[in-house]
ZALO-682535 format. One line per field, with one value per residue (C-alpha): residue number from 1; y, x, z. Coordinates in nm, 4 decimals. Each point is the difference from the previous one (the first is absolute). Layout:
REM ZALO-682535
nr <- [NUM | ...]
Y <- [Y | ...]
X <- [X | ...]
Z <- [Z | ...]
//
This chain:
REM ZALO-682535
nr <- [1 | 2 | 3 | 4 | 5 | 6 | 7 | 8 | 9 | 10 | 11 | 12 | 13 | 14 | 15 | 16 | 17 | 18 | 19 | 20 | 21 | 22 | 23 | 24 | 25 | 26 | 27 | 28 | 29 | 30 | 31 | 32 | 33 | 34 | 35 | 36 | 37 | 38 | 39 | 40 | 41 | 42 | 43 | 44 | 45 | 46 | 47 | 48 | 49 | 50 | 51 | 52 | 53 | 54 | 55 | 56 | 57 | 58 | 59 | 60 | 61 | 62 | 63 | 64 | 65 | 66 | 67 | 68 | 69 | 70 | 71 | 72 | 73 | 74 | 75 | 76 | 77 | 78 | 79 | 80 | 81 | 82 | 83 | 84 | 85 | 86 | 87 | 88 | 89 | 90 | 91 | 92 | 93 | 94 | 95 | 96 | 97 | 98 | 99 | 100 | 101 | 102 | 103 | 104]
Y <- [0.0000 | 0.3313 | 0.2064 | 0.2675 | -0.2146 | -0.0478 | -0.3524 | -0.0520 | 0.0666 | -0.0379 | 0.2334 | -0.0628 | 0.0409 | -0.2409 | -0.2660 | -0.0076 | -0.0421 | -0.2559 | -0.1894 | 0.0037 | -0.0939 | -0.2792 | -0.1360 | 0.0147 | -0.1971 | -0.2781 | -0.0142 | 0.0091 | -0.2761 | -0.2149 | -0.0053 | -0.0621 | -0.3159 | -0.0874 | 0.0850 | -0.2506 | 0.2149 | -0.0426 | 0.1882 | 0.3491 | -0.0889 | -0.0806 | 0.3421 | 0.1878 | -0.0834 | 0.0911 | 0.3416 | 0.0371 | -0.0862 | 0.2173 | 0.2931 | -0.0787 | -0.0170 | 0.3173 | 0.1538 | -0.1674 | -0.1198 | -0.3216 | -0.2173 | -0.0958 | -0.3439 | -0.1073 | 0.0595 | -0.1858 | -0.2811 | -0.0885 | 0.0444 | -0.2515 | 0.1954 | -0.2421 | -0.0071 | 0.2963 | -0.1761 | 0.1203 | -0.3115 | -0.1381 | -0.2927 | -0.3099 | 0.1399 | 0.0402 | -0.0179 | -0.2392 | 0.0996 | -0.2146 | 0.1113 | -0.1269 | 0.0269 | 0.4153 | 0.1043 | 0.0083 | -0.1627 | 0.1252 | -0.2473 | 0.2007 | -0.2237 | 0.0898 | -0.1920 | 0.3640 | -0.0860 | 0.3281 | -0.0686 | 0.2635 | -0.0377 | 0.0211]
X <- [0.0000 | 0.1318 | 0.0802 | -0.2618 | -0.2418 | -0.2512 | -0.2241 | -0.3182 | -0.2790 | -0.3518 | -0.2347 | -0.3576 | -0.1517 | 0.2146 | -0.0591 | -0.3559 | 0.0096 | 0.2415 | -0.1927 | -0.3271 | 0.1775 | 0.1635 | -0.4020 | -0.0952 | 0.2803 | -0.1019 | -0.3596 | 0.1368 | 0.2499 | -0.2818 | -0.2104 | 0.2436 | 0.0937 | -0.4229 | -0.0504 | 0.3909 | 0.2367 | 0.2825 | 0.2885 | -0.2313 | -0.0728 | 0.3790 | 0.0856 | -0.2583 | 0.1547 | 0.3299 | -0.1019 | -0.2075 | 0.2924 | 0.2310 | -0.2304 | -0.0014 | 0.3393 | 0.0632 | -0.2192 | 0.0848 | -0.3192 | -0.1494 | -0.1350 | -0.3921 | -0.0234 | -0.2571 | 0.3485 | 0.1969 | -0.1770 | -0.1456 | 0.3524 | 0.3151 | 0.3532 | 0.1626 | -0.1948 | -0.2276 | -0.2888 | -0.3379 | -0.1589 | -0.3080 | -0.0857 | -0.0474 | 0.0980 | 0.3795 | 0.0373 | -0.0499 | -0.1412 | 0.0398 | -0.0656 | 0.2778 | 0.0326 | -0.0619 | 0.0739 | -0.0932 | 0.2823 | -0.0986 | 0.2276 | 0.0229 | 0.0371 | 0.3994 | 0.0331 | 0.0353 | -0.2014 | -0.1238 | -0.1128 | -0.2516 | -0.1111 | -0.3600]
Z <- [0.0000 | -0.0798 | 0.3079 | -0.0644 | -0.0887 | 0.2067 | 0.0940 | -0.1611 | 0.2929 | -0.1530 | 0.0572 | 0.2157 | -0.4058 | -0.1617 | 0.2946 | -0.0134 | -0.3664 | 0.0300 | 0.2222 | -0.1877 | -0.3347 | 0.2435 | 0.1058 | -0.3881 | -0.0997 | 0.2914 | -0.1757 | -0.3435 | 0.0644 | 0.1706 | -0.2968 | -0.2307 | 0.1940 | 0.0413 | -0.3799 | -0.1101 | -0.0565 | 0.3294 | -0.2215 | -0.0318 | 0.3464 | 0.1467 | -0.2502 | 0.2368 | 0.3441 | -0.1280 | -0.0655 | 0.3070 | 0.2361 | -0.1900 | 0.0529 | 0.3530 | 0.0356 | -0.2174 | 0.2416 | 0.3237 | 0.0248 | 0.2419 | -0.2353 | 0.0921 | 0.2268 | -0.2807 | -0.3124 | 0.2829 | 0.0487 | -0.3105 | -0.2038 | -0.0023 | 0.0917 | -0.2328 | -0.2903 | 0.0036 | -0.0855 | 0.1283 | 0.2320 | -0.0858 | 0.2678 | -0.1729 | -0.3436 | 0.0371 | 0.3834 | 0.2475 | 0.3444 | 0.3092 | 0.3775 | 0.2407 | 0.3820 | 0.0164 | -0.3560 | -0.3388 | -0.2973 | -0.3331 | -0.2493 | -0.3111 | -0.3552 | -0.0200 | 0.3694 | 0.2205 | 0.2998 | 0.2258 | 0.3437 | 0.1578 | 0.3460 | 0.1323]
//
């Protein structure tokens, strides 16, 4: 970084924008994976979490749970995830093998 240059700090504007266009891509990417398409939809969460992180942004517990870290796939139980419960948590076990354990 140059030494006058300054961080990028987003503004209160640019943050709620970011996270709106974060919540559309989570609904666009779901219905892409309901309607057969899981590339448009894997395309999606990329761009979502890259917007988030551009923007330091938490990403919604609904984009969390319902996406694989490894693959970026969006999760569709019983489509191309696996859910089992276990002794106090959740494991989602996406196609690609990633398992995610959430606990209840």
């Amino acid at each position: 970084m140059h030494r006058n240059a300054l961080p990028f700090v987003p503004s209160p504007w640019s943050v709620s924008i970011a996270a709106e266009r974060v919540e559309r891509l989570a609904a666009l990417a779901e219905r892409a994976v309901r309607e057969g398409d899981p590339e448009l939809a894997r395309e999606r969460v990329r761009v979502a979490r890259r917007i988030a992180e551009r923007h330091r942004l938490d990403l919604p517990t609904r984009f969390k749970r319902f996406t694989c870290d490894a693959c970026d796939a969006w999760l569709v139980p019983g489509r191309n995830c696996r859910v089992r419960t276990r002794d106090g948590h959740v494991v989602y076990a996406c196609d690609c093998g990633e398992l995610a354990r959430y606990p209840y």
